[in-house]
C-alpha positions, 0 to 999 in steps of 0.5 A: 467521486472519482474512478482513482478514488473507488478504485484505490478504495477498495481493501483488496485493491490497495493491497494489491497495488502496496503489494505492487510498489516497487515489485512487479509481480504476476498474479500468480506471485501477488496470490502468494504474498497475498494469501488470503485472496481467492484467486478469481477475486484477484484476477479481478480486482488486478483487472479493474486497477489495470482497466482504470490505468493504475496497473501497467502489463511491464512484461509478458510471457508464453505459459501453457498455451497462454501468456503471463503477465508481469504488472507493476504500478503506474506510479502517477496513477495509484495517489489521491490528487490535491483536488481529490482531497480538498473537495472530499467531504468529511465523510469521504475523508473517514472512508479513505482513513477507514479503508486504509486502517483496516488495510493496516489490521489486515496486514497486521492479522497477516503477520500474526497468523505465520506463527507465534510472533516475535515483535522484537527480533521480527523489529515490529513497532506500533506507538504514539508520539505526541510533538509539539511542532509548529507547521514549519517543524512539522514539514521538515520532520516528515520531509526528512522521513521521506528522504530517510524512505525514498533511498531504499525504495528501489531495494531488490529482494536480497538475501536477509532482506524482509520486506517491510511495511511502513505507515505513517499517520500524521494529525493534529490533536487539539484535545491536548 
């Protein structure tokens, strides 16, 4: 196995560095959005992915006698390559499913503990749709939401802007 993929395997690992797309961050504001993340295990884990490459220092700064740094993702870095990929066995393939569902539970659990939620008015969604699509179809659809995704990935913070989560999670289903 690969350092990338024990690296990106890890559920505070990936959350900090989905935390980190398009947001670099000090360590101190990582600990503010993610929350739950005592803070030497922070420092840690930001030390690890910044070691194996997949965090980069993109500025510094003179604070109380030291210096802050600013990370943010090396963008190449932080994806599993084809080859990681097509040699994973199908238990490897269930650690990396596992490990990014309850990544999804974490997020979820996290919303739910700022106070009684309002799916509706916050815009939250969950559901299942099953399309029958030939491999073509298929190409284009998640072709044109990555499109749809990729014009407001360089979004800035703004006011009555939220950040927002997105996951997708494609497979077949041939017990239909």
């Amino acid at each position: 196995m690969t350092e990338t993929r024990d690296l990106l395997l890890h559920p505070i690992r990936l959350r900090i560095v989905q935390a980190l797309v398009g947001s670099p961050m000090t360590p101190l504001q990582l600990k503010d959005r993610l929350g739950d993340v005592p803070q030497a295990t922070l420092y840690r884990h930001i030390n690890q992915l910044a070691d194996g490459g997949l965090l980069d220092v993109v500025s510094e700064r003179p604070s109380r006698g030291g210096v802050e740094r600013t990370y943010g993702v090396v963008a190449d870095a932080v994806s599993l390559s084809g080859v990681d990929l097509d040699t994973a066995t199908a238990d490897e393939h269930f650690r990396y499913f596992a490990t990014f569902v309850g990544t999804l539970l974490t997020d979820f659990a996290a919303y739910l503990d700022h106070g009684r939620p309002d799916l509706g008015t916050d815009r939250v969604g969950y559901r299942q749709v099953p399309l029958w699509l030939t491999d073509d179809e298929l190409d284009e659809v998640v072709a044109k939401m990555a499109a749809v995704a990729q014009e407001h990935l360089d979004n800035e913070p703004a006011p009555g802007r939220r950040r927002r989560l997105l996951s997708t999670i494609v497979m077949p289903d041939d017990r239909a």
